[in-house]
TILUM-979811 format. One record per residue (C-alpha): residue number from 1; residue in one letter; x, y, z. Coordinates in Angstrom, 3 decimals. Example, Ala and Ser with C-alpha at 12.3 -4.5 7.8 and 13.67 -1.06 7.14 Angstrom:
BEGIN
+-----+------+----------+----------+----------+
!  nr ! rest !        x !        y !        z !
+-----+------+----------+----------+----------+
!   1 !    a !   12.300 !   -4.500 !    7.800 !
!   2 !    s !   13.670 !   -1.060 !    7.140 !
+-----+------+----------+----------+----------+
//
This chain:
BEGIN
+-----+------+----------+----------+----------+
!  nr ! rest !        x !        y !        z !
+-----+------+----------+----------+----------+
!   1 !    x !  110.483 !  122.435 !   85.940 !
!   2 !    x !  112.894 !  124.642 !   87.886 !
!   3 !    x !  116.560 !  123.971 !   88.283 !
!   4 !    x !  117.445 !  121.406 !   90.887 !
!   5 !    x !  120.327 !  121.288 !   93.340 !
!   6 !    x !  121.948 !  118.728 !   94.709 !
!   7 !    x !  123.369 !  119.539 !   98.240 !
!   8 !    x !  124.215 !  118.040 !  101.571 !
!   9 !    x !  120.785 !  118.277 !  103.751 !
!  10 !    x !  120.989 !  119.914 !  106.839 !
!  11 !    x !  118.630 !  119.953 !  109.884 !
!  12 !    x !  115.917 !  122.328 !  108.102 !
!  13 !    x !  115.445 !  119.364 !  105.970 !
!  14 !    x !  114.016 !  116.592 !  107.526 !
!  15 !    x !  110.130 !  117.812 !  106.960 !
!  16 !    x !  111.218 !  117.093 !  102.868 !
!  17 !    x !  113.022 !  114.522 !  103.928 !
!  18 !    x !  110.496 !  113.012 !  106.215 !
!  19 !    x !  107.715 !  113.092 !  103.360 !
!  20 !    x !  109.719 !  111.437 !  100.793 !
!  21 !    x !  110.870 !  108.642 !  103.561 !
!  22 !    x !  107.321 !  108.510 !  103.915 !
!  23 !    x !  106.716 !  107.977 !  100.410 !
!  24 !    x !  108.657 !  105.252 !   99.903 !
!  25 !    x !  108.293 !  103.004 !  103.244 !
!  26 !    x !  104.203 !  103.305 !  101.904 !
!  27 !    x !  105.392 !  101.782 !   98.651 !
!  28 !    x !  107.319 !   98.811 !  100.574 !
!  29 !    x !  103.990 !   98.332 !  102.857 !
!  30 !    x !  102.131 !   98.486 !  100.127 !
!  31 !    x !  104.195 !   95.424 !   97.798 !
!  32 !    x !  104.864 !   93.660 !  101.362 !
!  33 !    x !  102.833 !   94.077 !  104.116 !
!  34 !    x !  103.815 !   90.412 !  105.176 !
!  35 !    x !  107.085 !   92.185 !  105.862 !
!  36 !    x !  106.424 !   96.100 !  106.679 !
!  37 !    x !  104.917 !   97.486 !  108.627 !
!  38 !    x !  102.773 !  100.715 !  108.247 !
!  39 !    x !  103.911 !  103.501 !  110.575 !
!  40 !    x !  102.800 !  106.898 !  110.766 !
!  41 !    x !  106.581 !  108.741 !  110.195 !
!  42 !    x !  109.102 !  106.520 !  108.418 !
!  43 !    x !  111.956 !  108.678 !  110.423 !
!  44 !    x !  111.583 !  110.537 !  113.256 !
!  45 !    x !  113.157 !  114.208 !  113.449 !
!  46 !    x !  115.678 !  112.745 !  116.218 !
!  47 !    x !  116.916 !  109.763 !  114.028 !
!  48 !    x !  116.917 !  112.014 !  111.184 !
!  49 !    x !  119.594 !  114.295 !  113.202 !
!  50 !    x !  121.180 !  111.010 !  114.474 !
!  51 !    x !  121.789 !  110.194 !  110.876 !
!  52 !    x !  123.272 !  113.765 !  110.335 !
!  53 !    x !  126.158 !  113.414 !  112.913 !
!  54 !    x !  126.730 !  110.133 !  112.260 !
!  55 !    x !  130.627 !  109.327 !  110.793 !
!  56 !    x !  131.032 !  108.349 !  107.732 !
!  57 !    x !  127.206 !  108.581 !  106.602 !
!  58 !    x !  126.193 !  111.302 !  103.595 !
!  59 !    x !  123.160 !  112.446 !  103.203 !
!  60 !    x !  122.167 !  114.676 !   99.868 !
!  61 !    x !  118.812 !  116.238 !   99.072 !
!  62 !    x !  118.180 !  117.965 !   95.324 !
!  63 !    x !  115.970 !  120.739 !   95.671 !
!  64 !    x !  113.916 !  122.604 !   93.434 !
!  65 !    x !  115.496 !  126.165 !   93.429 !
!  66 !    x !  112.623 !  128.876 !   92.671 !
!  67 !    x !  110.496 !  126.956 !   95.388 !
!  68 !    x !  112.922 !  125.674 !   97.710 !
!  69 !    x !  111.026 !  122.383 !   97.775 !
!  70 !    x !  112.568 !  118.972 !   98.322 !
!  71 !    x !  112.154 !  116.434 !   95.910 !
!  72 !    x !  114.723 !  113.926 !   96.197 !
!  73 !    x !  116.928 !  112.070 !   98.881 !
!  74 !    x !  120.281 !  109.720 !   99.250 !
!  75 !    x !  122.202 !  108.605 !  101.508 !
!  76 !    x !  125.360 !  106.919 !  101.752 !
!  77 !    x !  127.695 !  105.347 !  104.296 !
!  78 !    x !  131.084 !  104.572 !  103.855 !
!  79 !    x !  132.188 !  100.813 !  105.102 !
!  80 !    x !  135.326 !   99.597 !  105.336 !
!  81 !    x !  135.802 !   96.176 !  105.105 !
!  82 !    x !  139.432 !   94.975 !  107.269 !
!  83 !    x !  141.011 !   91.796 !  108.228 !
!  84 !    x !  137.984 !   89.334 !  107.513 !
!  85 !    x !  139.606 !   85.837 !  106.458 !
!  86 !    x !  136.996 !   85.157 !  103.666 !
!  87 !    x !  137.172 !   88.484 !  102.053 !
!  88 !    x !  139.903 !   90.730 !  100.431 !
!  89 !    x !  140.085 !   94.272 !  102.238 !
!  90 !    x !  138.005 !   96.658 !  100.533 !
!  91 !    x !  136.205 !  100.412 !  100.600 !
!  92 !    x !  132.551 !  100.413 !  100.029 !
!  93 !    x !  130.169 !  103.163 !   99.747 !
!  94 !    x !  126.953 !  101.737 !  100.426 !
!  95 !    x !  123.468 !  103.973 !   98.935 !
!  96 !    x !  120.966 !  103.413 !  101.810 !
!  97 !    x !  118.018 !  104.644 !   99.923 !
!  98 !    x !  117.515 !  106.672 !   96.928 !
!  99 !    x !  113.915 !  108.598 !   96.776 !
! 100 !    x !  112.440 !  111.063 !   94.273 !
! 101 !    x !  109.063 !  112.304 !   94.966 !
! 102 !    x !  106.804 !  110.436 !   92.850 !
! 103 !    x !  105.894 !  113.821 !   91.396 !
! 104 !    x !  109.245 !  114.462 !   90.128 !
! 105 !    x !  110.487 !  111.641 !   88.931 !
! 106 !    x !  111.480 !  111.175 !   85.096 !
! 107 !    x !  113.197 !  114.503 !   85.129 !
! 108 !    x !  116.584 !  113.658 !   85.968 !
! 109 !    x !  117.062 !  114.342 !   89.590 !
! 110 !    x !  117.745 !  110.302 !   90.191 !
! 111 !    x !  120.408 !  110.802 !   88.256 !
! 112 !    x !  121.984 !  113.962 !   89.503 !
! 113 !    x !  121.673 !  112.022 !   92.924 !
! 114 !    x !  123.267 !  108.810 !   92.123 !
! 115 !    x !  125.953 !  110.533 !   90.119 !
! 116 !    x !  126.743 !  112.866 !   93.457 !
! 117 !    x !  127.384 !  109.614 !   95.237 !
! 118 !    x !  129.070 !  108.253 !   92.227 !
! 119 !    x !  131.671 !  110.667 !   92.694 !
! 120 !    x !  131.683 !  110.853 !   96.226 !
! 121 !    x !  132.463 !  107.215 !   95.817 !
! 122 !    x !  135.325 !  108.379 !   93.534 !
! 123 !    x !  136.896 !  111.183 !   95.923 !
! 124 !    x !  136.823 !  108.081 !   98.955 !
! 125 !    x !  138.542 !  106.276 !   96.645 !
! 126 !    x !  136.020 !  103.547 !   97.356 !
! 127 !    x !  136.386 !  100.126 !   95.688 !
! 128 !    x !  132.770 !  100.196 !   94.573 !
! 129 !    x !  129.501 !  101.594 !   94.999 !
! 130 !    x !  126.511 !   99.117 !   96.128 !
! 131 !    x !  123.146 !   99.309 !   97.245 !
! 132 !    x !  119.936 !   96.750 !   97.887 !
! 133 !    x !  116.651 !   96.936 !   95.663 !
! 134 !    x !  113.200 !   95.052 !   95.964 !
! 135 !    x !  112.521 !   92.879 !   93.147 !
! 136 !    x !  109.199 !   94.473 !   93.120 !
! 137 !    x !  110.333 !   97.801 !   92.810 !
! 138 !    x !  111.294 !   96.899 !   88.809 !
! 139 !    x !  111.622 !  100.939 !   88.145 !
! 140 !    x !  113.922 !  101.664 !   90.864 !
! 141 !    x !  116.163 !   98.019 !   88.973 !
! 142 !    x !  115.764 !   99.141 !   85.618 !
! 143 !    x !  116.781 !  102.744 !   86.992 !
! 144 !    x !  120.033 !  101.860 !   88.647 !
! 145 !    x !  120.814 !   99.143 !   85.396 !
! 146 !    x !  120.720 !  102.090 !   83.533 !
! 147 !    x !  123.109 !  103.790 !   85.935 !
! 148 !    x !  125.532 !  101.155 !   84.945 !
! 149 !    x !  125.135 !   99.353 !   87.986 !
! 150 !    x !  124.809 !   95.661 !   87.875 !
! 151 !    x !  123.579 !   92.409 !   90.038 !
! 152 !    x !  126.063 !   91.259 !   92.450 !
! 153 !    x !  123.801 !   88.819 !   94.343 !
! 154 !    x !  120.049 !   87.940 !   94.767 !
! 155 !    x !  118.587 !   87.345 !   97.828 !
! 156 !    x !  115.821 !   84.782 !   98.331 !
! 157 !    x !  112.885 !   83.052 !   99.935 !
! 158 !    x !  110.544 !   80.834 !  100.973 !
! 159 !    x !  107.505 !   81.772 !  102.663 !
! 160 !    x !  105.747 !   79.252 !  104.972 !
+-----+------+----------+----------+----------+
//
């Protein structure tokens, strides 16, 4: 396995981007097709540009180096929660998705991501880190436990 860097993506991205987007909306059809639904392109090369200029979002990609292939993507937005009665002001950088290739995975680059957004987290001076995971997506949980991340809150349901 060649080197991998982790670096902000850029427009040239999005067909590596695109794939692995691909990749894992396939995996939520596939454990909930009561709730997804399949599409042929998870992102479209305008969002994915949207999501490039947008403030306050951070987007990563870890590439392999000798091939120049993508293999894994994050991204992050910073909230900011102000003035809210119930809750106590507080930063948040929240990880909208997480994806390594299923190729690539058990190599480490999981890891290099989350710890790039770790420490973006840091830099923001965030109060915490948080993302959502799908019960039935038990690697991606046992994953981020081993990240040191733990369960804040489940969500739940009843399906008539």
């Amino acid at each position: 396995m060649s080197e991998i860097n982790i670096r902000r993506a850029v427009i040239g991205d999005y067909t590596g981007v695109s794939a692995l987007m691909d990749e894992l909306h396939h995996l939520h059809v596939e454990a909930r097709p009561d709730v997804y639904r399949e599409l042929q392109t998870r992102m479209s090369h305008k969002e994915y540009e949207e999501l490039l200029e947008t403030d306050h979002r951070y987007l990563y990609v870890a590439e392999l180096l000798e091939q120049g292939e993508i293999v894994g993507f994050a991204s992050a937005q910073l909230n900011v929660i102000q003035n809210v009665d119930l809750l106590k002001d507080r930063k948040m950088l929240y990880i909208h998705e997480i994806i390594v290739g299923s190729k690539h995975r058990g190599h480490g680059t999981g890891k290099l991501l989350m710890q790039e957004l770790i420490q973006l987290g840091k830099k923001m001076q965030v109060d915490s880190v948080e993302l959502t995971v799908s019960t039935f997506n038990t690697g991606a949980q046992a994953f981020y436990e081993q990240m040191g991340l733990a369960v804040r809150s489940s969500r739940m349901e009843y399906i008539l």
